[in-house]
Each structure stands twice: as structure tokens, then as C-alpha cells.
C-alpha positions, 0 to 999 in steps of 0.5 A: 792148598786153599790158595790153590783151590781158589785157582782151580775154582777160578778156572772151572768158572772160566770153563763153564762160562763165557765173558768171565772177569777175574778180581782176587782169590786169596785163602781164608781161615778155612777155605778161599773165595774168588770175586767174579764178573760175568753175565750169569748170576751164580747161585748154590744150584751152580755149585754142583756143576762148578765142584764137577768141573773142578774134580776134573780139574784136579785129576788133571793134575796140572803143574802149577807153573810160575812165570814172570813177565815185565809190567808192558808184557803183564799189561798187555796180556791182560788187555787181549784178554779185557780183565780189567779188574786185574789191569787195575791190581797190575798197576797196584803193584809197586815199581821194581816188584818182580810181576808173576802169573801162575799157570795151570792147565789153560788157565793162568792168573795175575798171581804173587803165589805160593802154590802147591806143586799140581792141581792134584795136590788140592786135596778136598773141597766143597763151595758153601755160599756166593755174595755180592762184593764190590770191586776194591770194598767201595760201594760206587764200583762195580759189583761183583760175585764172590764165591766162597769154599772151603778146602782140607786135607781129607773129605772127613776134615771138610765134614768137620768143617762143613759142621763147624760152619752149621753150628755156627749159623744156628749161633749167628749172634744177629739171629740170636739176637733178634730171638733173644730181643737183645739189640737192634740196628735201625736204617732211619737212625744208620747203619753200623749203629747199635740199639741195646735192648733192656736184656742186651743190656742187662747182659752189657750191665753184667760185663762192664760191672765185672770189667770196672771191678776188676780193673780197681783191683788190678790198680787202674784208675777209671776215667771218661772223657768227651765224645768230641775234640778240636781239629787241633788235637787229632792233628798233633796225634797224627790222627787226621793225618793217618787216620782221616779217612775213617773219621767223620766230617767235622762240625764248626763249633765257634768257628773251630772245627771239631771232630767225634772222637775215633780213639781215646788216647789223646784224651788220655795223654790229656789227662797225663799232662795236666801235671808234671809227673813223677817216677813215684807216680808210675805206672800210671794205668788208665781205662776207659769204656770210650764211645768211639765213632770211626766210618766202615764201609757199608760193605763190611758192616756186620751185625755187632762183629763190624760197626761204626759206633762202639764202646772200647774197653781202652786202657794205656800205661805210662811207665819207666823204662825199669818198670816195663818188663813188669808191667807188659807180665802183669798186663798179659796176665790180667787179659788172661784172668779176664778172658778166662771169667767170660769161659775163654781159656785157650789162648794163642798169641801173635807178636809183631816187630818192628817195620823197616819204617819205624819211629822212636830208638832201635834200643827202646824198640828191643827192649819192649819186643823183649818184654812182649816175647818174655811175657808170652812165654812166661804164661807158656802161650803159643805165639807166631813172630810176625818178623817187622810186621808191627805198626810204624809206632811200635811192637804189639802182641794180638792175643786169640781165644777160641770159641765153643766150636772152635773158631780163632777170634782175636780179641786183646792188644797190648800195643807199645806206642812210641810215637804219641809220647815224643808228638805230645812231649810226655815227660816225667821226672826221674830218680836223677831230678832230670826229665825222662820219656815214659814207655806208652802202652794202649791196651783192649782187653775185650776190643769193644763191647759190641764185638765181643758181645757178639762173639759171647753170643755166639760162643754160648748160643745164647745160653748165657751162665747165670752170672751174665744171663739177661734173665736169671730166674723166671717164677712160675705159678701152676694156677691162678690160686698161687700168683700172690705166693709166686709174686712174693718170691719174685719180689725176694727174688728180687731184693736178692738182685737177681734178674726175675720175671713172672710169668702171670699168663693163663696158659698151660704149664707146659707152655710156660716152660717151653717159653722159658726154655726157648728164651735160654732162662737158666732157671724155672722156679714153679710154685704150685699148691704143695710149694705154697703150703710148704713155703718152698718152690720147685727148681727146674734147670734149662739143661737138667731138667727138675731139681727138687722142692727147696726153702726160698733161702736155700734157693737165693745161697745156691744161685748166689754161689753160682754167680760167683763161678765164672769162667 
């Protein structure tokens, strides 16, 4: 039905304006978008107008019919019609593909399908916002509009819809921010590359502190490795081969060319490699929080969610044969735990199988789709079979969270890798004496730092729980007469390893608590003569307002619990 929505907003635009080419109209998560070339520049005013033609379109209620024609027949068509744009996804069409254009009413696209019966079907809709797109994501093609909507089942599940997309503008991690003064990006040192300021950081600190922790105890041994590598490297892992359009230009270091890196896994196998391995030593589990460096188009650049510099929490397994079903078990479970610190408990899985082009044994394939689906289904998680839609290498599992406003955000991959191993001739010495391959699984927990810090941002709207928030506690004094007493229990406060500031300014008290409301600080700790007297201090809470007069000691044990509550 979005699909279809797509076509019906395409064929009001075309109705309401002359000269109009047509690019793509795929379905989105919650809705679609059309890309457009024509002389008038869209913008919302036009939305009412182009909705109004698409009611009619709909109480028309025209079949959507398909018709195939052979690719001279398709060609032609299009260039009567001078879609260019089209014309050039025409000849993206593999040979031997069957070619088919669907129709409804006088509109008729270049289209694969489905579609739902008549235009009638479309049930709800509402345009939200128009962009600039370039033609193939390049930026020396031409520019297009991009006219997005949203579509559902009933007016009442776009209002849903309509106040999901608000709530999560007011979440806008790159709003948030620059309001929070958390990170930044600057055009003189380049686009897509991250400056974290010191409360972004606190709050990067915070995460990573916890991910190392955890990984210790989970048994993974952390490691770090260069930022760079010689061509020589990234051309055995078929990196430069496969990849090389996402990695930048190399540098000539003593006449060899070297590379930033764009993954860590070869600088993993490295380290696997410098002896020769047992099966006693297995499984070996090895992370990372790598730099990674890969080129994104301009276009796709989003504040932290699409980046070109950015940290992955990288980990891979080595592991027997024997010990894979264990390991994928308890792999799944450690991504849950983690997820669920950070307060993501709903998760939703995505398995993907083996491609009809594959490398490694059809056996070693089964057997470890079989311990992704096991898994899955140990921890009762839903999942969706992508049936050969895994990478040439081998089976994954993608697993979702969704956020406070209920947005699907893919986060985690256990990927099995079946091609590294065999490039760079991994071994290991088994039970028999004789040598084996070891089963190769890269694992992101988080995906990178950046992303998921923006994601985090937005889940929380900023209002980080007190093990993560930037700053913890702010110290009030009600006048000038307290600040020596107030300075002392900031620097308790401080001892205590919390994150505290002090508010010295000469403002009125409301002011200051505004301030640290608007800054999203969990805490207020307001000293005023009765306090000082007393030697205790007066706790307001961001959400629950005053908590009453309590000794420093008891404050410093009630935040200390508090920080071991995550999730």
C-alpha cells in the first residue's frame, strides 16, 4: 500500500504540473517518497493541492494493472516521453529480467511491483516534507525533489504516525546536540567527521568504561591495532578489490602505498597469526574500539547516524567446529545484556542465508545458519528469514531495538566469515595433531560509537539516567554566604567520582534551576543557610521536583545505587 501510495502521489504531480520527470518511488518504514524533476520548486504550501489531487485519485478507484513489454518496446516508451531518468534505470535492468510497467488510471511507471488491487486500496496518507536528492545518491548528477509521505491503514494510525515523526524531531540528536553542547562537525576540517565536546565525552567515557568492563568478564581479550595498512594487506582480504570505492586514496610511505584502515578484521587475523594456534587456546574472542575511516557520499551524511570517521565496538571469534553453536548462544546473549544496560529491551532479529553465489562448504554453511537460527530461538526473539540474502562470505543475524517512540534501529551483527580465513590461511592444531579451519565470526554490539550515541540521544531526549549523564549533579548555593559550604560538597561530590559542577553565578535561584533543568542535569543539590547549619543539602530531582534535606553521606549512597541501575 505505501508502494502504491508512491504511484498515486507520482500521478497527482504529474497532473498538477507540466515537464515532470520521474526518478524512483520505493516504500519506506512508514510511508514512501517519489524523486522529481520539473521546473516548479516544491515546497510544503504544495502539499495541500498535490493531497487534494490524490483523494481524487483514489475515489477513482483505478486498477493498478501490470504490463510487460520488451526492453526496445520499454526504451521507446520512455523516450516519446523524454523520462531520462527512467531510461537510464531501464538499462540497469539485468538482460533476460522480465520488464514491467504498471498502470492506473493515465499514469503508468517503470515498475517491478506489487501493488495492491485499486487505487482505492490506498487507504490514509499525508505528505511530511520535500529534499533535494541527487540522481543515483552522486553529487555531479542532477538534483532532484524528493517528496516524502507517510501511509497507514486508517486517518487515526497517521496521527500516530504524524506524532511519532514530531516526537522525534524535538529528539533530533544533532538538535540536542548543539543544545546539550555534546559534539560538533566543522567544514574546515570535513564533513562526516566528529568533534566530541568534553559532555559528549563524559558521556562516550561512560560507555566505553562499561563496554570494556563487560567485555573482560565476557572473556574477550581487548586489543588495538593501527590506524593504517599497506596495500598488500587490504589486497589479500579482498578489501581493495570489493571495497575500494569506500576507502580513501593512499598515501606513498617509503615507496608503498598505505591505506586508512576501513574494517579491523585483518588487523585481527594478524594478531591470530602470529603463532600457531591450538584447540585448547579456542575460542579466542578479540574486540576492539577501532577508528575506521570509509568515504560516504556527501548526500548521506547525517549528523552522528552516517559518518565518515567513527569508532566500531569490533569483535571476532575464532572458534572450532565443536564450539560454534556455543558460542553464537552465548554471543546472542551477550548483545542482550548489553543492549538492555543502555535500556533496550525490545528486540526483533533478521537472519540471512546463504546467497546462490557463496564461498566456503555448503556443510559449514548449514551448520552455522543453524546455530544463528538456534540461537534466535533460544532467547525466544522474533526474527524474519531472509532466504539467500546473506553476504558472499556467510550467514548473519542483524538484531533491532526499538527506541522510547518506538522506531526500529538495527544495531548488532553476528556475521560468520568463511572467506577471510581460507585468504589468509587460518589454522589451528586440533585434538588429532592435525591442522583444522577455524569458524571466523565479526561481531558489533553497538555498531559504532557515533551511531549509537545518536540513537541514545534520541531514545532519551537528551535526559541521559544518572550512570551515563554528562553531568550528574549541579551544586547550588542559595547566596554568596554559602559558596565556601557549597564548594565543599562539590569537591565531595567530586572525590565520590561523580560528574559535579558549581553554579557560583549571581542570579536568582530560579534561574539557576531553570538552567539546569534545560540542560537535562539528573540532580540539584541547593545548600542554603539552613543546610550549612545543619551540614546537610537540599536534593531536587530534573522529574520529581524537591526530595527533602539529606546528610552528604547519605546523598553520595543514594547516587552510588543509583548508578549501578542501568538498563
Amino acid at each position: 500500500m505505501r508502494h502504491s501510495a508512491a504511484h498515486v502521489m507520482a500521478a497527482a504531480v504529474c497532473r498538477l504540473y507540466d515537464g515532470v520527470k520521474l526518478d524512483i518511488g520505493p516504500a519506506t518504514s512508514d510511508g514512501f517518497y517519489y524523486d522529481f524533476d520539473l521546473s516548479h520548486r516544491l515546497s510544503p504550501e504544495d502539499f495541500p493541492a498535490i493531497e487534494a489531487e490524490m483523494a481524487k485519485i483514489v475515489a477513482e478507484k483505478e486498477p493498478f494493472e501490470p504490463l510487460e513489454m520488451s526492453r526496445e518496446e520499454a526504451e521507446q516508451w520512455l523516450q516519446e516521453r523524454n523520462q531520462t531518468f527512467k531510461i537510464e534505470r531501464l538499462a540497469a535492468i539485468p538482460e533476460g529480467e522480465t520488464i514491467t510497467f504498471y498502470k492506473c488510471g493515465d499514469f503508468m511507471d517503470l515498475c517491478r511491483g506489487p501493488h495492491v488491487e485499486t487505487t482505492g486500496d490506498v487507504r490514509a496518507f499525508k505528505l511530511t516534507s520535500v529534499a533535494g536528492s541527487y540522481f543515483h545518491g552522486i553529487e555531479t548528477n542532477p538534483m532532484l525533489q524528493r517528496v516524502y509521505g507517510i501511509a497507514a491503514e486508517s486517518p487515526k494510525a497517521i496521527r500516530a504516525i504524524i506524532k511519532q515523526i514530531e516526537e522525534a524531531a524535538k529528539r533530533d540528536h544533532r538538535k540536542l546536540g548543539k543544545e546539550l553542547d555534546l559534539f560538533s562537525s566543522s567544514e574546515d576540517v570535513g564533513p562526516g567527521l566528529t568533534h566530541w565536546h568534553a559532555k559528549g565525552s563524559r558521556i562516550r567515557s561512560a560507555i566505553e568504561d562499561f563496554w570494556r568492563r563487560e567485555h573482560y568478564r565476557g572473556g574477550y581479550e581487548l586489543v588495538y591495532t593501527p590506524h593504517i595498512g599497506r596495500s598488500i594487506l587490504w589486497e589479500r582480504s579482498g578489501h581493495l578489490e570489493f571495497y575500494g570505492e569506500n576507502m580513501y586514496a593512499p598515501m606513498d610511505v617509503d615507496g608503498n602505498d598505505y591505506y586508512v584502515k576501513p574494517m579491523n578484521c585483518p588487523f585481527h587475523i594478524q594478531i591470530y597469526k602470529t603463532q600457531k594456534r591450538s584447540y585448547r587456546e579456542l575460542p579466542m574472542r578479540m574486540a576492539e574500539l577501532g577508528t575506521v575511516y570509509r568515504y560516504e557520499k556527501s548526500g548521506v551524511l547525517h549528523g552522528l547516524l552516517r559518518v565518515r570517521g567513527f569508532t566500531q565496538d569490533d569483535a571476532h571469534i575464532f572458534c572450532t567446529s565443536e564450539q560454534m553453536k556455543d558460542e553464537v548462544a552465548y554471543t546472542v546473549r551477550f548483545a542482550l545484556r548489553i543492549l538492555g544496560a543502555f535500556g533496550f529491551k525490545d528486540v526483533s532479529a533478521y537472519l540471512a542465508t546463504r546467497p546462490a553465489k557463496a564461498v566456503g562448504e555448503e556443510a559449514r554453511w548449514t551448520a552455522a545458519t543453524e546455530s544463528l537460527e538456534e540461537a534466535l530461538k533460544a532467547e525466544g526473539i522474533d526474527y524474519e528469514t531472509d532466504e539467500g540474502g546473506g553476504a558472499f562470505y556467510g550467514p548473519k543475524i542483524d538484531l533491532k531495538i526499538k527506541d522510547a517512540i518506538g522506531r526500529e534501529w538495527q544495531l548488532s551483527t553476528i556475521q560468520f566469515d568463511f572467506n577471510l580465513p581460507e585468504r589468509f590461511d587460518l589454522t589451528f592444531v586440533g585434538d588429532d595433531g592435525a591442522e583444522h579451519r577455524p569458524y571466523m565470526v565479526h561481531r558489533a554490539l553497538l555498531g559504532s560509537l557515533e551511531r549509537f550515541f545518536g540513537i541514545l540521544v534520541e531514545h532519551y531526549g537528551g535526559a541521559f539516567p544518572l550512570w551515563l549523564a554528562p553531568e550528574q549533579v549541579r551544586v547550588i548555593p542559595l547566596t554568596e554566604k554559602e559558596i565556601d559550604y557549597a564548594r565543599k560538597v562539590h569537591a565531595a561530590l567530586r572525590e565520590a567520582d561523580f560528574r559535579v559542577s558549581l553554579d557560583e553565578k549571581s542570579e536568582r535561584m530560579g534561574a539557576k534551576i531553570r538552567r539546569a533543568q534545560n540542560q537535562k542535569i539528573p540532580y540539584m543539590v541547593i545548600v542554603g543557610p539552613k543546610e550549612m547549619e545543619e551540614g546537610t543539602v537540599a536534593v531536587r530531582h530534573r522529574k520529581e521536583g524537591d526530595q527533602g534535606a539529606v546528610s552528604l553521606e547519605d546523598l553520595i549512597a543514594k547516587l552510588t545505587e543509583e548508578c549501578k541501575v542501568k538498563g
